[in-house]
N, C-alpha and C positions, 0 to 999 in steps of 0.2 A: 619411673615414668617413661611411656615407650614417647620417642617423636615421630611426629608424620613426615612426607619426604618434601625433603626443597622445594622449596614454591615462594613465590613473590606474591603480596595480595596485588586484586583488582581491584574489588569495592569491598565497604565496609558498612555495616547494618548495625547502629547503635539503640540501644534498648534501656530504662529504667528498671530494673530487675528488683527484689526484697533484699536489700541490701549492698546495690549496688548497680552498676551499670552493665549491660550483657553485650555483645559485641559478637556477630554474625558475617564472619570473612570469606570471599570469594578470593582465591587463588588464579593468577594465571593462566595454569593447567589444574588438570585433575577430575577425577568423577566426584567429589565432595564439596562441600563447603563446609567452611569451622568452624563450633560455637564455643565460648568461652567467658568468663567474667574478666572484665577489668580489672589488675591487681597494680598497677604499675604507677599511676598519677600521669604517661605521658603514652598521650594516643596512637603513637607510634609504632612504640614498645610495646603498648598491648598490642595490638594489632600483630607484631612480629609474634609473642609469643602465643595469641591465639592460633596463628596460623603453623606454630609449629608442634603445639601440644592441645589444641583444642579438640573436643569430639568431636567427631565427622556428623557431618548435616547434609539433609538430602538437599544435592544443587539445585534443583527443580523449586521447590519449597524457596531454597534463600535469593532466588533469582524474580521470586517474585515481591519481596521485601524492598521498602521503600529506601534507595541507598543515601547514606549518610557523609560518606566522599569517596572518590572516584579516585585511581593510583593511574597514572601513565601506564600505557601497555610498554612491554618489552620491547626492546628493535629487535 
């Protein structure tokens, strides 16, 4: 499994999916956003490992997604 490169999320786009919850991550930086299923039970933890093995998603598309919580920006 390749990873994608470091990045902190910004927001996060929660979904009901056919078996479970889907989860659509904005990064920091980057030309992508990351989509992934929930495997973890702790929303955090998905979140880290969507953002670090999730497919790429067009930012454009996930930036217009109703976000589901917002991460502190970097200093």
């Amino acid at each position: 499994m390749s990873t994608n490169k470091p990045n902190k999320p910004k927001s996060v786009s929660w979904f009901n999916g056919c078996g479970g919850r889907i989860g659509v991550v904005i990064g920091q930086s980057g030309e992508y956003a990351y989509i992934g299923a929930a495997l973890r039970h702790d929303e955090d933890s998905d979140v880290e490992y969507i953002l670090a093995y999730g497919a790429k998603f067009p930012l454009a598309a996930a930036q217009l997604l109703p976000v589901s919580k917002q991460y502190p920006s970097e200093a």
